[in-house]
C-alpha atoms as one frame of an Amber mdcrd trajectory, in Angstrom:
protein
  -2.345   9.404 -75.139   0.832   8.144 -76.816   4.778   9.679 -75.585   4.586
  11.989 -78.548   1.973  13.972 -76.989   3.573  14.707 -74.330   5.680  18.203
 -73.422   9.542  17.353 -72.541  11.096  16.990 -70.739   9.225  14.108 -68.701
   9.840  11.392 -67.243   8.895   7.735 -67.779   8.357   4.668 -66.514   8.496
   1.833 -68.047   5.193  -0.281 -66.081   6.660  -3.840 -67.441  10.210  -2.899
 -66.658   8.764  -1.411 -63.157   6.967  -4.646 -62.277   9.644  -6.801 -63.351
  11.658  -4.813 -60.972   9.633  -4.817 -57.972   8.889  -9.139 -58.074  12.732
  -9.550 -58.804  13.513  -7.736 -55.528  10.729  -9.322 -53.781  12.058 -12.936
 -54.407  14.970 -11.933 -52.847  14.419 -10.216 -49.856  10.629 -11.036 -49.567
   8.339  -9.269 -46.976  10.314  -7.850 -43.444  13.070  -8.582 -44.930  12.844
  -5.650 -47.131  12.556  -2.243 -45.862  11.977   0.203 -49.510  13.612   3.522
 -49.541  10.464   5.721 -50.624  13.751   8.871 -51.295  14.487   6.683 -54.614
  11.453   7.485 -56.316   9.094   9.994 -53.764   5.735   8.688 -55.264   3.048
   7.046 -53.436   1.632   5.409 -55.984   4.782   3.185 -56.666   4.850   2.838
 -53.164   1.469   1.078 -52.930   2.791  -1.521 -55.305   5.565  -1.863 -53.185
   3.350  -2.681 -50.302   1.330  -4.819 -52.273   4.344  -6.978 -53.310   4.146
  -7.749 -49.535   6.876  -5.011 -47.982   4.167  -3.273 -45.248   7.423  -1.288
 -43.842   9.143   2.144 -45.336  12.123   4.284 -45.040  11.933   7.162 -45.535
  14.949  10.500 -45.900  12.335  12.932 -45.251   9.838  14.443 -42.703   7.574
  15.271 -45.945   7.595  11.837 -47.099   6.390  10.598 -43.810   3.494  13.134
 -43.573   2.580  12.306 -47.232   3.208   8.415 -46.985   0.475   8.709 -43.758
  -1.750  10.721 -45.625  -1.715   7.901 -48.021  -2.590   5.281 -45.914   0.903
   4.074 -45.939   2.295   5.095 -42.437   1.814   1.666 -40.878   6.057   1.243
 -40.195   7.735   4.332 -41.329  11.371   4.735 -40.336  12.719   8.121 -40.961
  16.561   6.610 -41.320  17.678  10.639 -40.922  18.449  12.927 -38.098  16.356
  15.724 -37.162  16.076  18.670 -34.918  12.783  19.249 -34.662  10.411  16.224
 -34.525   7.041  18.047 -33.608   5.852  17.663 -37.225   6.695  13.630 -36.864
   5.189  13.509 -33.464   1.832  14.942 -35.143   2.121  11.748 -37.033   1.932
   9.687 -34.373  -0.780  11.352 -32.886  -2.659  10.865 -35.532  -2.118   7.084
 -36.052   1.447   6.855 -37.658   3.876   4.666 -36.845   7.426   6.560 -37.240
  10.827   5.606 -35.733  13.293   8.039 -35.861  16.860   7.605 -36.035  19.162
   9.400 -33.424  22.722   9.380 -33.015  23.491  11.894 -30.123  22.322  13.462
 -27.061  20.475  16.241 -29.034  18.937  14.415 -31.111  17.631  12.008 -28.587
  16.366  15.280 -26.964  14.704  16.195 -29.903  12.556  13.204 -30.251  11.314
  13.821 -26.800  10.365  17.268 -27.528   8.845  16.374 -30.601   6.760  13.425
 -28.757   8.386  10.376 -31.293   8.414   7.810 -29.098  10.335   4.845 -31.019
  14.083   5.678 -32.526  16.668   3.570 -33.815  20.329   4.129 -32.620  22.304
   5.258 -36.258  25.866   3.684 -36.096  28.484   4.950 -38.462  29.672   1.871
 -40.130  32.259   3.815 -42.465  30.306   6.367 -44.284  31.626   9.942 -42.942
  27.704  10.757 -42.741  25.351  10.852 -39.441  25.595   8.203 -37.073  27.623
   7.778 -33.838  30.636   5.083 -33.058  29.576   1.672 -32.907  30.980   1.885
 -29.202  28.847   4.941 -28.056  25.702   3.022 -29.207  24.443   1.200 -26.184
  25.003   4.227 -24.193  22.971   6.368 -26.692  20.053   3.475 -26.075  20.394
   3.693 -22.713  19.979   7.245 -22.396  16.781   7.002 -24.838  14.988   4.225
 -22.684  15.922   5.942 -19.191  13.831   8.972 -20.992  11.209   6.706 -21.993
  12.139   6.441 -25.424  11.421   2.744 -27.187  14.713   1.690 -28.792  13.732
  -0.917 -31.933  17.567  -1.188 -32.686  20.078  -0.170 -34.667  20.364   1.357
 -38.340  23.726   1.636 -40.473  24.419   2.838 -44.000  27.154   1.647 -46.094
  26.663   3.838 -48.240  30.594   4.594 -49.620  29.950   0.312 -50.674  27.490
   0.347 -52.906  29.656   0.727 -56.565  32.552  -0.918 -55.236  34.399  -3.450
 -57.476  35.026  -6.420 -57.808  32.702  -7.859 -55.654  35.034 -10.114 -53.607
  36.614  -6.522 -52.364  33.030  -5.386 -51.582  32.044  -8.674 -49.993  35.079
  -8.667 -47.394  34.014  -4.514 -46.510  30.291  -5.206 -46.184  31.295  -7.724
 -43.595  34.054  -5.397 -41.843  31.435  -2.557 -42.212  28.371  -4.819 -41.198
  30.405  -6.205 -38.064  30.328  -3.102 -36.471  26.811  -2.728 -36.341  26.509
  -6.111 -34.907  28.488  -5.420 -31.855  26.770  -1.986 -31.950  23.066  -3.989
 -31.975  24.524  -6.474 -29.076  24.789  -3.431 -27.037  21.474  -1.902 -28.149
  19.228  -4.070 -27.978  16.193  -4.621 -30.175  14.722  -6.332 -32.822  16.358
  -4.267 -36.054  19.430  -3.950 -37.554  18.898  -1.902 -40.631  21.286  -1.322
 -42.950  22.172  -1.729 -47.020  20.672  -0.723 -50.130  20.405  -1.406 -53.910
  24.359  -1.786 -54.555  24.754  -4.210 -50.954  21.149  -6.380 -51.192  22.833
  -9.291 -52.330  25.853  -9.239 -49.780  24.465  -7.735 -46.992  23.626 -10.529
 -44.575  23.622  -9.394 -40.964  20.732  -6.561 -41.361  17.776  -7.659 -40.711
  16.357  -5.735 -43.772  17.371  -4.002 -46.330  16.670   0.130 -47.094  16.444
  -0.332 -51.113  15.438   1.913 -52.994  16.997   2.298 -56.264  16.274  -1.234
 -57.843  12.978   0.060 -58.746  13.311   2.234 -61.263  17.186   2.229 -61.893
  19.849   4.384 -63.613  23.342   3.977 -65.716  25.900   4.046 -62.702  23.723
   1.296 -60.769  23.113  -0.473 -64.283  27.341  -0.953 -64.612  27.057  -3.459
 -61.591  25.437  -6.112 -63.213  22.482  -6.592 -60.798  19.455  -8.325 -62.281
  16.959  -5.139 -62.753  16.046  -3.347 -65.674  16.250   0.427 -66.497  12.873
   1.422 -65.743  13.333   5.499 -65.440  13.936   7.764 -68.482  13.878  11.451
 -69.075  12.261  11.806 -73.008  13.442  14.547 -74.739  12.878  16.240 -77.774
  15.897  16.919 -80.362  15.979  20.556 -80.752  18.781  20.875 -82.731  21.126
  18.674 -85.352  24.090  19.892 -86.731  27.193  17.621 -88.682  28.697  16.011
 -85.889  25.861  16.402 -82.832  22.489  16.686 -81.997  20.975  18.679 -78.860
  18.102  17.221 -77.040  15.970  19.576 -74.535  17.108  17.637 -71.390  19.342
  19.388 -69.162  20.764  20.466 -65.765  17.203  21.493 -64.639  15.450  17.660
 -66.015  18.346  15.413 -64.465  20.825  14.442 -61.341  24.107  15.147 -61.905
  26.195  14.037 -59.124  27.097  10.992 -60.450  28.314  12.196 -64.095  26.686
  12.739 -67.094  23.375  10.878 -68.552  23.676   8.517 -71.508  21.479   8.051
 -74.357  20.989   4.566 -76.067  23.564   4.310 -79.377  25.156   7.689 -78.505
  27.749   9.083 -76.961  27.183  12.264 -74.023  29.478  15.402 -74.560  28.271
  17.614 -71.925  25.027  18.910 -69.957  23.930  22.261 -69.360  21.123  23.856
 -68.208  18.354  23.212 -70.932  19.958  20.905 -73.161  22.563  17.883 -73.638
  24.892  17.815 -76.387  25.886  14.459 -77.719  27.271  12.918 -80.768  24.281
  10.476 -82.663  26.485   7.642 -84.026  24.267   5.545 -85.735  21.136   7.440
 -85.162  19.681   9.175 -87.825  18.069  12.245 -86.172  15.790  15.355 -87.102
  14.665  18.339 -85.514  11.686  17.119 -83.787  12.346  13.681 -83.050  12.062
  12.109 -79.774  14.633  10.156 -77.432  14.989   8.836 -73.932  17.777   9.795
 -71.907  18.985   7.029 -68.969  19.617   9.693 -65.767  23.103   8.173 -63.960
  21.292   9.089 -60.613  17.563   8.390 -60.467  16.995  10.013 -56.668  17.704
  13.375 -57.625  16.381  12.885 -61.108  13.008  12.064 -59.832  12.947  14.979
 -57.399  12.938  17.635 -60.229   9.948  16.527 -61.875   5.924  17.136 -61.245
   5.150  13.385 -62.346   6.258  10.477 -63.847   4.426   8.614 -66.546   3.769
   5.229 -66.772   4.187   4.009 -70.095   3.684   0.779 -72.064   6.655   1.311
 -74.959   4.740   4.674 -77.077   1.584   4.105 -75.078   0.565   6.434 -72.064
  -1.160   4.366 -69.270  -0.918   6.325 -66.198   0.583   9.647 -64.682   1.538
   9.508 -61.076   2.303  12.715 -59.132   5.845  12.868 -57.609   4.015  13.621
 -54.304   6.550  13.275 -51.690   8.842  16.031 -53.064   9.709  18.834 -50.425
  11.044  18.565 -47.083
């Protein structure tokens, strides 16, 4: 099978790119020290390569990619760096042979690890992102509350997330730290062997976690790709050009094929007008383009992205190696 043949939109993966990818992050933060975020990309195939690039623990956004990771042989360190209300699902898991820590940042949600029968958590901190987590100085109590109900606390988990495009990088370096430094004193009151934190837009700063939750390095996308980090765009949406008129060209990628929270898509050599459901419009500049043709289109947010399609296919340039299923999609 070559790209041509297949229907579009659909999404590709570069393998070399991919690879590339995966050893570039692994010489950097090699085994423990690297925790992948399985949200980026919700495929169990990729995350076997992971693995085998020596990363044996996950993180995970979802209950379904836990259950599906596990049913995959993959559920040997899964932490589910979320907050839930009702853990009975994960605590199935763990029946079953699982290993799943669950983050918890309040009295319910400690309660509903009990009732769900999770019995590891990890105390989530806010650290500066208005998201989940609780003050750095409620943490110790949180853990103490967890163990008196026999809970196992591994430690604490931050995200600093509202860091990861921020430039320059001397401005980022100084708020990692002030973000990172409340976590510390958070994990001095916790306890524990983890302090998890960062993420594709931090790796390289972040040096008080204990590992990393990336997830994005692995497959890419444009607003990551303005940062300079040393990974490849791996992920594209092919399209078919549907329509070509004097000044633009419509391809058959849309709202419905891409994430859009983080602006529009770009396509190589052209410029982006605007997105709508089944199409993007975009002036060609130099491309010469036909009805017919086909052209990849570089998502700005792969997460999203990636949960909208079936599959992704592994290609080698125009040649069609392997489809993997997008198996962890759901909640």
């Amino acid at each position: 099978m070559v790209v041509d043949d297949l229907v579009t939109p659909a999404l590709l993966v570069e393998r070399g790119a991919l690879r590339r990818n995966l050893d570039t992050m692994s010489a950097a933060l090699p085994g423990g020290r690297l925790r992948p975020h399985v949200k980026a990309h919700k495929c169990t195939s990729l995350a076997r390569w992971q693995r085998d690039n020596g990363h044996p623990g996950f993180t995970c956004a979802t209950i379904r990619e836990c259950e599906v990771m596990a049913e995959h042989g993959l559920g040997g360190d899964l932490l589910l760096a979320n907050e839930v209300v009702d853990a009975t699902r994960l605590g199935a898991l763990v029946r079953n042979g699982a290993r799943v820590t669950l983050a918890v940042d309040s009295r319910e949600t400690i309660a509903a690890a009990l009732r769900g029968n999770v019995i590891e958590v990890v105390i989530d901190v806010n650290v500066g992102l208005p998201r989940c987590g609780c003050p750095p100085e409620k943490a110790g109590e949180l853990a103490d509350l967890a163990r008196r109900n026999g809970l196992e606390v591994r430690g604490v988990m931050g995200y600093e997330g509202h860091l990861m495009m921020v430039r320059p990088e001397a401005d980022q370096r100084r708020m990692v730290r002030e973000s990172m430094e409340k976590l510390v004193a958070a994990a001095r009151d916790v306890g524990g062997e983890l302090v998890s934190a960062g993420g594709t837009g931090t790796y390289r700063l972040n040096e008080w976690a204990t590992e990393i939750q990336a997830g994005s390095y692995a497959l890419m996308d444009s607003a990551y790709a303005e940062l300079g980090h040393p990974f490849e765009q791996a992920i594209f949406v092919l399209g078919t050009v549907i329509s070509v008129s004097a000044d633009h060209a419509v391809v058959d990628v849309g709202l419905k094929a891409l994430g859009m929270d983080h602006g529009n898509p770009s396509i190589p050599g052209a410029q982006v007008w605007f997105c709508s459901d089944e199409h993007t419009t975009f002036a060609p500049g130099s491309l010469k383009l036909r009805v017919g043709d086909r052209i990849r289109v570089v998502p700005a947010h792969v997460d999203p992205t990636v949960a909208l399609h079936e599959a992704m296919w592994l290609v080698d340039g125009e040649h069609v190696a392997e489809r993997w299923a997008v198996d962890m999609r759901g909640w």
